[in-house]
C-alpha positions, 0 to 999 in steps of 0.5 A: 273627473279624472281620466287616466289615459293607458297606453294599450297595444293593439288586439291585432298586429299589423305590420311586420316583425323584424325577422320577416323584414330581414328574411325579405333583405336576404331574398332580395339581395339573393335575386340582386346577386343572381340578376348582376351575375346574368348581367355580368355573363351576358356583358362579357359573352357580348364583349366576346361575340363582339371580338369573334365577329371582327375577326370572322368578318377580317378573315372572310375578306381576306379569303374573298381577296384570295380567291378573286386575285387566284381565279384571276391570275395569269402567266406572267413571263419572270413573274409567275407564281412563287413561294416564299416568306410563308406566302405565296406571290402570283401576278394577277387582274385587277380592275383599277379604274373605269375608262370614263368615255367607254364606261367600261373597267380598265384591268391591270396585272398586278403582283400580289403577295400573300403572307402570313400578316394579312389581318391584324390579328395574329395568325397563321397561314397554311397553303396547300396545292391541287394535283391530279391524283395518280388513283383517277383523273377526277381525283384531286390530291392535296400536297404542301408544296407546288413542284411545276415551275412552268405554270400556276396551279388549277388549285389552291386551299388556304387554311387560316387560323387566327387568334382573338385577344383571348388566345382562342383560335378560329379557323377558316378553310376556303377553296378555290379553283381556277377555271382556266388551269389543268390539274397536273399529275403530282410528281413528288 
């Protein structure tokens, strides 16, 4: 007896068709499209915070330097506090060494010059100067230029605004006072 073999296709289907299969590949490569996209954003907005926190940390040092050498200037007879070159200079105390045998922290005056390139970012510098306001003795006035040329100011507000690689600035603004000076009548 003969038998004849007969190729028959199955009574169910399994499997999937080819539309489905490319229906699949193009939700797929939606979801792989969407997923680099976030992480491209998220890459590029970490490079970014990344370049903000190294300027925020420069600028906090800076101001931190600033304010300790303004609290601790004094009057120097030929070296007091002048304003040139877009800066400021001013004679200063700073703790140098500490004396082995007493253990205690030796002083020194210094002249200190702050201009405008005190971070390696680039930058600009503003200064403004504590007067005695002509409205109250309480209130203080905030002026450009420091007229006294007989003593430093009780005051000073340093504005600085720097720029990250990609030209956005930040700015910083810090105040200080000195606890040993009077605030002059402003007499511009």
């Amino acid at each position: 007896m003969v038998s004849i073999w007969k190729f028959r296709a199955p009574s169910s289907t399994s499997g999937f068709t080819l539309i489905e299969l490319m229906v699949a590949a193009c939700l797929m490569g939606v979801a792989a499209v969407g997923l680099s996209s976030i992480f491209h954003n998220g890459l590029r907005l970490w490079a970014h915070s990344e370049i903000d926190m190294k300027v925020d940390q420069e600028a906090r040092t800076v101001l931190e330097q600033i304010g300790r050498d303004f609290r601790n200037s004094i009057d120097v007879p030929g070296a007091g506090w002048s304003v040139k070159d877009g800066g400021v200079s001013f004679s200063t105390l700073r703790d140098v060494s500490v004396d082995p045998i007493h253990d205690q922290p030796t002083e020194k005056i210094v002249q200190v010059h702050y201009g405008q390139n005190l971070t390696t970012a680039p930058g600009e510098m503003v200064w403004e100067y504590a007067y005695r306001s002509s409205s109250g003795a309480a209130a203080v006035q905030w002026e450009k230029d420091w007229t006294r040329t007989d003593s430093l100011p009780a005051g000073i507000r340093v504005t600085l605004t720097l720029y990250d690689q990609n030209a956005s600035s930040q700015t910083y603004t810090r105040t200080f006072f000195s606890p040993t000076r009077e605030l002059f009548p402003w007499q511009g």
